[in-house]
C-alpha positions in Angstrom: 174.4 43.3 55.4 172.9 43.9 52.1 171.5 40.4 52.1 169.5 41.6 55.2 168.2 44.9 53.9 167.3 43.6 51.2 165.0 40.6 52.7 164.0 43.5 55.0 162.6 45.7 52.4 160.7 42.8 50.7 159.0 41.8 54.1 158.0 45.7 54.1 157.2 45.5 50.6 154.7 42.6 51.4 153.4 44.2 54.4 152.6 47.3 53.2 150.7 45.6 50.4 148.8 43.5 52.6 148.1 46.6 54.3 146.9 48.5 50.9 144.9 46.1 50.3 142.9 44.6 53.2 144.6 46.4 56.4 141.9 49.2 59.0 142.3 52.8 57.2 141.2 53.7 60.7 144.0 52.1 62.6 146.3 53.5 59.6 145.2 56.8 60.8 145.3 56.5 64.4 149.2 55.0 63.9 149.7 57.8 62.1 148.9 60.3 64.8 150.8 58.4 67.0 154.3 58.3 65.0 153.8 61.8 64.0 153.8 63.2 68.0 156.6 60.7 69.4 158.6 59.9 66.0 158.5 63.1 64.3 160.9 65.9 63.1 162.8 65.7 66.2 163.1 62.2 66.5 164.2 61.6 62.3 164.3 64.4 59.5 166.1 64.3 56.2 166.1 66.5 53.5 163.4 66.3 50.5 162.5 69.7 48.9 159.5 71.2 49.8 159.2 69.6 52.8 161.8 67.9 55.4 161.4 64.3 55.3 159.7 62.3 58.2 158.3 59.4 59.1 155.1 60.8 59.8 155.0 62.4 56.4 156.0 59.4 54.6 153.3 57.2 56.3 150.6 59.8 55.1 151.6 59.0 52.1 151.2 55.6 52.1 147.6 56.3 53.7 146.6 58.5 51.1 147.7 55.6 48.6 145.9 52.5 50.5 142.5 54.7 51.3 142.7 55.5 46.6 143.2 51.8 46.1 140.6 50.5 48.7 138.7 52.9 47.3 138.8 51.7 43.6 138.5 48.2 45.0 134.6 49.4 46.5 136.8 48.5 50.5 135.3 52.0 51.8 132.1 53.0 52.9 131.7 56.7 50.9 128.8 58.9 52.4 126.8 62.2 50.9 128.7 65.6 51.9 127.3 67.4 54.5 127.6 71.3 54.3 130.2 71.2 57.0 132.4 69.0 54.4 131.5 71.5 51.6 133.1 74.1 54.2 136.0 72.5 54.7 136.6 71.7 51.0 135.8 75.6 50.4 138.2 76.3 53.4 140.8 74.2 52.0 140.4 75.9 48.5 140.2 78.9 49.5 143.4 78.7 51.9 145.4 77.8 48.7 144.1 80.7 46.7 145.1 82.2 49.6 148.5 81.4 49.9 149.6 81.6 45.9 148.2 84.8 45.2 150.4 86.3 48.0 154.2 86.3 48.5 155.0 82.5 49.2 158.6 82.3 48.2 161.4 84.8 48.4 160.8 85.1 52.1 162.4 87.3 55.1 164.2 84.8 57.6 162.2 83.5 60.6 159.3 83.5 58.3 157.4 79.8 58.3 156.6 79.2 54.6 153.5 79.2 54.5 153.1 76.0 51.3 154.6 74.3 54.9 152.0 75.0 57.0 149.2 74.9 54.6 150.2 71.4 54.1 150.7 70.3 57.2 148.5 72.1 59.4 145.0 71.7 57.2 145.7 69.5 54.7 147.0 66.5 56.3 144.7 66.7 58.8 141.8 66.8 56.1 143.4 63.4 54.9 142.7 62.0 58.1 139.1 63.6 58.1 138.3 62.5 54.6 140.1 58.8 54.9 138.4 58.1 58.6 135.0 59.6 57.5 134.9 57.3 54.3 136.0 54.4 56.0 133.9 51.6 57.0 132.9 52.1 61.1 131.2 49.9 63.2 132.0 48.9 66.8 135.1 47.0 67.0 136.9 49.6 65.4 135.4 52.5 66.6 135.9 51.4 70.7 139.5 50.2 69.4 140.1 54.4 68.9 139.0 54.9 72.1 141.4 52.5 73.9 144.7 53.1 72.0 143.9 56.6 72.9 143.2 56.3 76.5 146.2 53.8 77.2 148.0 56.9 75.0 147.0 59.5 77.2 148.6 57.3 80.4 151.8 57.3 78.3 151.2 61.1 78.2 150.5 61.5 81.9 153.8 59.6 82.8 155.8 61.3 80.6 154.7 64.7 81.8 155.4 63.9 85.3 158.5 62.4 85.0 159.8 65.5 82.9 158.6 67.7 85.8 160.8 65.3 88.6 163.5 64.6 86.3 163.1 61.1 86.2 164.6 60.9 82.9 165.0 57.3 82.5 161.4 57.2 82.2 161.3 59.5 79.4 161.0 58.5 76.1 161.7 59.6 72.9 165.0 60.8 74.6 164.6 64.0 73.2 162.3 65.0 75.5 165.6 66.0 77.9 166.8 67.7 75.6 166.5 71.3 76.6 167.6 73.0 73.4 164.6 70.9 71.6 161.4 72.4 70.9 159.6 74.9 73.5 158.7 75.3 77.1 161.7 73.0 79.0 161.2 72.4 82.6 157.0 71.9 82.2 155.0 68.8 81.2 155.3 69.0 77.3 156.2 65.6 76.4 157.0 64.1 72.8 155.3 67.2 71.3 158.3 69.0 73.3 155.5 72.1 73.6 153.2 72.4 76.8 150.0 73.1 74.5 149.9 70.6 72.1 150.9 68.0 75.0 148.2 69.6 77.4 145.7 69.4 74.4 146.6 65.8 73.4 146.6 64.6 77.2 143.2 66.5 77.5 141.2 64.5 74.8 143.2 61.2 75.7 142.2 61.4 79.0 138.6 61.5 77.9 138.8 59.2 75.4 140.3 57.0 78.5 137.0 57.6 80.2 134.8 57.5 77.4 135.8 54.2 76.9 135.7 53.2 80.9 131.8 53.7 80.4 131.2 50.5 78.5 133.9 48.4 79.0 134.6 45.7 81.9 134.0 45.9 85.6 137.8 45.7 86.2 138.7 48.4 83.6 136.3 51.2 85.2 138.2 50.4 88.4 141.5 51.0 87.2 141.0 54.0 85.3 139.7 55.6 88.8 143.3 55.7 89.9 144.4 57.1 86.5 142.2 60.4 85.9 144.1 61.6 89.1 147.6 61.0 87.5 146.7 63.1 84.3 145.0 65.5 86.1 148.1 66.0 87.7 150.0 66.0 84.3 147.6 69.0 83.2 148.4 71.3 86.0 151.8 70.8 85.6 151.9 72.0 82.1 151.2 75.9 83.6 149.6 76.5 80.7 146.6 78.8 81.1 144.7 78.1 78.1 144.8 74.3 79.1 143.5 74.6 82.7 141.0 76.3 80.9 139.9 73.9 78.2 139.9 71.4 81.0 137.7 72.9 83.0 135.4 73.8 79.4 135.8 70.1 78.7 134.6 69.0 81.9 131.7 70.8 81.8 130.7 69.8 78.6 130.7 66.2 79.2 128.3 66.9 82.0 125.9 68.8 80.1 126.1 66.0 77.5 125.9 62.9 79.6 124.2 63.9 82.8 119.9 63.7 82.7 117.0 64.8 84.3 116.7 68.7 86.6 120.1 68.1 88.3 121.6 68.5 84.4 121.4 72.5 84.3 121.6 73.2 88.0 125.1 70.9 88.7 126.5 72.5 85.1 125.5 75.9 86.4 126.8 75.6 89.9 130.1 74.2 88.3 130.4 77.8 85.9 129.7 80.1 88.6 132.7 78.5 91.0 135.1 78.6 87.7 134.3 82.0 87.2 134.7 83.0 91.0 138.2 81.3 91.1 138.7 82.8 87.9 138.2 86.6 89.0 139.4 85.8 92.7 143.0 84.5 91.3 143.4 86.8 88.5 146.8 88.6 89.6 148.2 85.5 91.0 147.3 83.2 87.1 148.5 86.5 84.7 151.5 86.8 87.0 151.8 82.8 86.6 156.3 81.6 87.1 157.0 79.3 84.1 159.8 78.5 83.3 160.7 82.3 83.3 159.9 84.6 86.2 156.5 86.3 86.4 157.4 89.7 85.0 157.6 87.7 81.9 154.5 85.9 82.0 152.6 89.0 82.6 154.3 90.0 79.6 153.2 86.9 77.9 149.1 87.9 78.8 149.8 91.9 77.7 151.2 90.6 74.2 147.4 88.6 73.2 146.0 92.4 73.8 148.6 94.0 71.3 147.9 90.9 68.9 143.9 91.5 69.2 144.5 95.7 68.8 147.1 94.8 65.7 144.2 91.9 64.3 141.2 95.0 64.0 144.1 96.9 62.8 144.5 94.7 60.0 141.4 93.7 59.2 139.9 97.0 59.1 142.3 97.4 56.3 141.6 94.3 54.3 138.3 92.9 55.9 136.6 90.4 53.0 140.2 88.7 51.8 142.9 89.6 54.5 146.7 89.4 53.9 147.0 86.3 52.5 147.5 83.3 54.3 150.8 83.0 56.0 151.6 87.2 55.9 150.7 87.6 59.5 154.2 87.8 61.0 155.4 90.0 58.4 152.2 92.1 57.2 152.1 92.9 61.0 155.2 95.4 61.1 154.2 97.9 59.4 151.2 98.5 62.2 153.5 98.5 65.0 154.1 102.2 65.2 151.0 103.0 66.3 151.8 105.6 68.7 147.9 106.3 69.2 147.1 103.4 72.0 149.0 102.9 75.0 149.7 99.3 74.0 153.2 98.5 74.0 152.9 97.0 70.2 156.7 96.4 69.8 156.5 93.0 71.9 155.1 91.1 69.7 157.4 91.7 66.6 159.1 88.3 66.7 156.4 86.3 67.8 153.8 84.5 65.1 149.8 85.4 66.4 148.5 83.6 69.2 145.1 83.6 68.2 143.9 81.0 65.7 140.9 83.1 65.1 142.6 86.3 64.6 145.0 85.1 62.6 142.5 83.7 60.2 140.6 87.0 60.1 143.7 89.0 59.2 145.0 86.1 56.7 142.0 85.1 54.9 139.5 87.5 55.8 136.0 87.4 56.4 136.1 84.4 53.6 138.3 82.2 55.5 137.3 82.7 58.8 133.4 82.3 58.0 134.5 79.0 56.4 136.1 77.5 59.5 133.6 78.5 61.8 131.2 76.8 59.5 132.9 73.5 59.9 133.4 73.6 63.6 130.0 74.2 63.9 128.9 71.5 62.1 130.7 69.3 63.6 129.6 70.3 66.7 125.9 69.6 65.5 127.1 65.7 64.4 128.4 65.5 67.8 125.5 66.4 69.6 123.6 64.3 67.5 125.4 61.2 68.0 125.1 61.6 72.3 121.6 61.5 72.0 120.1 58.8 74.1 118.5 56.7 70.9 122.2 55.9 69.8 124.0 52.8 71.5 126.4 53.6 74.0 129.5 53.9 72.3 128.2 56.3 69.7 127.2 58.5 72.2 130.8 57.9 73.4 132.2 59.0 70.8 129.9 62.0 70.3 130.7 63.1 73.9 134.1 63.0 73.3 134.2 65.2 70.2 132.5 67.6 72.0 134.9 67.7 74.9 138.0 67.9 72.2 135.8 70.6 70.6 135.7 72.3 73.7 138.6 72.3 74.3 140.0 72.9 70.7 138.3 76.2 71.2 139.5 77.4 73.7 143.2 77.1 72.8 142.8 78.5 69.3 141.5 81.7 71.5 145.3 81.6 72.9 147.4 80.3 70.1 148.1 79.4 66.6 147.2 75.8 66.2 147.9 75.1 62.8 152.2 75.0 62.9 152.1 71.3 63.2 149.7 68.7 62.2 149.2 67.6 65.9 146.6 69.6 67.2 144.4 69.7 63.8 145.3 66.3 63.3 143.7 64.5 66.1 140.5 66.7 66.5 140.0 66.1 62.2 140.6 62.4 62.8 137.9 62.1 65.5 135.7 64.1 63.4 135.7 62.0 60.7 135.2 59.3 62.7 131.8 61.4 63.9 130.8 62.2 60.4 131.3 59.0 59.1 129.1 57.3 61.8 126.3 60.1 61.5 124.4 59.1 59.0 124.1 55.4 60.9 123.5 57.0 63.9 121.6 60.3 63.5 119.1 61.0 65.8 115.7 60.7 63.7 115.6 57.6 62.4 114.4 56.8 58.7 110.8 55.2 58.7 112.0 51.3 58.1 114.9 51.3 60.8 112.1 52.7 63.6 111.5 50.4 66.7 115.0 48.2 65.0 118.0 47.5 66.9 120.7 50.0 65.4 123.7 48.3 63.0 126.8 47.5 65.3 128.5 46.1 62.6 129.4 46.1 58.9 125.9 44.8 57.8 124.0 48.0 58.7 120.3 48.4 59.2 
């Protein structure tokens, strides 16, 4: 048995050199997100110190390590920091400022330490930004992205819908029947074992499915017709709010991005109005939504995000410039729940973290922190846009479309919850931003004067 470990871990040893030295930092990030949402914490944890051990973690690692030595080998492509890069590096900075200069050890129970989610939920995710932006993108790898996550988000689909029919033997990880692991048993929530980061995931898979249907083979576009219905199906039955409506924002942002011409504003239009009318028409019956609890308690659930806003002004009223310090919200929040001067029933929300990505950054960091992140968001938005424009090849403007849709999206659940507890949801939206920053300045839409009238660089020659 030894004998076999041991020729084991040299055949890893060579891999993982090979790897280091002339392996895709790209695919090395997209395998990452993958092992990190079905082979994560609940699937393999050990002890370590700071941080539980998992495989996910581990292989960051060992990115980090092969993107330094590629690096000092001249393997990457390094581009000029845009401000949105500045931001996030001032975000990232200032998040760790943040987080020392406040209480970060010693802590009540319940509390998440916040060195833990500082790491995972920002910096990990910046790896993947700053590794996948600096990498070397041209076609090949770029439409590989695409396909491993549309094939993913059929994995997803399936998953979620045999949870929901208690099909279990098509379940896997076999955790995912576990009711005692992670949140929200008895809807779609697959190997995240939470209905919004699997609703999220499944969201921007399912596009990047679609995005990649536009320019690949006859056959392919067929097939993925009977898909969209499946995942569709896998969405609704998450009964997750914010994720019907970041579907329905994501929708209607790929239309406005890929449809031309005068039908452009007046289909986008006429497809707002009707989500707004279903919207106001069904009001009692979605805030009165039965879960997985009955729907006194989901009413509950929409009463608590006024309390969290009321308790966020609070706050920052109080400490408006610098906030709490980063990580303080679930205990800094106590002390304002006595308010006896608004009819809000404060007390609800004493054991719950915020649900409100934005708030939660206002009252952590301040005005410092959240002026940062909005400052990346919207400059990645701005790469996006720029990449769909018509003068880029068609699976540029793919990818631009889809990081607007997982934008979208992105947005609309950080208006609902606190998206930075694992690196999941950051994770995949900073990965495909990289992607988008690292092919801007290839792609952007005016052209320097000696690449005018050209065909545009689809591999790793350039213009």
């Amino acid at each position: 048995m030894e004998l076999l470990i041991a020729i084991a871990a040299a055949v890893a040893g060579v891999w993982a050199l090979w790897y280091a030295l002339r392996g895709s930092l790209v695919a090395g990030c997209l395998v990452f997100l993958l092992v990190a949402t079905c082979f994560g914490s609940p699937f393999l944890h050990f002890e370590t110190g700071l941080l539980p051990g998992t495989l996910d973690r581990l292989l960051i690692l060992g990115l980090i390590a092969a993107y330094c030595l590629q690096r000092a080998l001249g393997r990457t492509d390094p581009k000029p920091l845009e401000l949105s890069d500045k931001a996030l590096l001032a975000l990232l900075a200032w998040l760790t400022f943040s987080t020392f200069t406040h209480n970060w050890r010693n802590l009540a129970p319940g509390i998440v330490p916040p060195v833990w989610r500082l790491i995972t939920g920002y910096f990990f995710p910046a790896a993947l930004y700053w590794i996948a932006r600096q990498s070397r993108l041209f076609d090949r790898r770029v439409k590989l992205v695409h396909a491993s996550l549309g094939l993913f988000g059929v994995y997803l689909a399936v998953t979620g819908l045999a949870e929901v029919s208690r099909q279990w033997w098509l379940v896997f990880p076999r955790y995912i029947a576990d009711p005692l692991v992670g949140l929200h048993y008895g809807r779609a929530r697959g190997p995240m074992v939470q209905a919004v980061s699997y609703g999220f995931a499944l969201g921007v898979t399912a596009l990047a499915g679609l995005v990649w249907r536009s320019y690949s083979l006859r056959w392919h576009k067929l097939a993925w017709l009977a898909i969209v219905p499946i995942e569709l199906a896998a969405l609704y039955y998450t009964y997750t709010r914010s994720i019907w409506i970041g579907t329905t924002v994501l929708t209607v942002i790929v239309l406005a991005a890929t449809l031309r011409g005068a039908w452009r504003p007046m289909l986008v239009a006429t497809l707002i109005t009707a989500a707004l009318f279903m919207t106001i028409s069904q009001l009692d019956s979605v805030t009165s939504l039965k879960r997985e609890g009955n729907a006194t308690e989901a009413r509950e659930s929409a009463t608590m995000r006024a309390c969290f806003a009321y308790v966020s002004w609070q706050m920052f009223l109080d400490r408006p410039l610098f906030g709490f310090g980063f990580g303080q919200f679930y205990q800094e929040k106590l002390a304002y729940l006595s308010d006896r001067t608004t009819p809000l029933e404060l007390e609800l929300i004493r054991d719950y973290i915020h649900h409100n990505t934005y708030l939660d950054l206002l009252t952590e960091t301040g005005l410092v922190g959240l002026s940062l992140f909005l400052i990346v968001l919207s400059g990645w938005i701005r790469t996006a846009w720029r990449l769909s424009r018509e003068e880029n090849p068609l699976w540029v403007r793919a990818h631009g479309v889809l990081m607007l849709g997982a934008l979208g999206t992105y947005a609309v659940q950080m208006m609902f919850h606190e998206v930075s507890y694992t690196v999941l949801d950051n994770g995949l939206l900073f990965f495909l931003a990289g992607i988008a920053a690292g092919l801007a300045p290839q792609f952007a839409a005016a052209r320097s004067t000696d690449c005018r009238g050209l065909a545009l660089p689809t591999t790793e020659t350039g213009c």
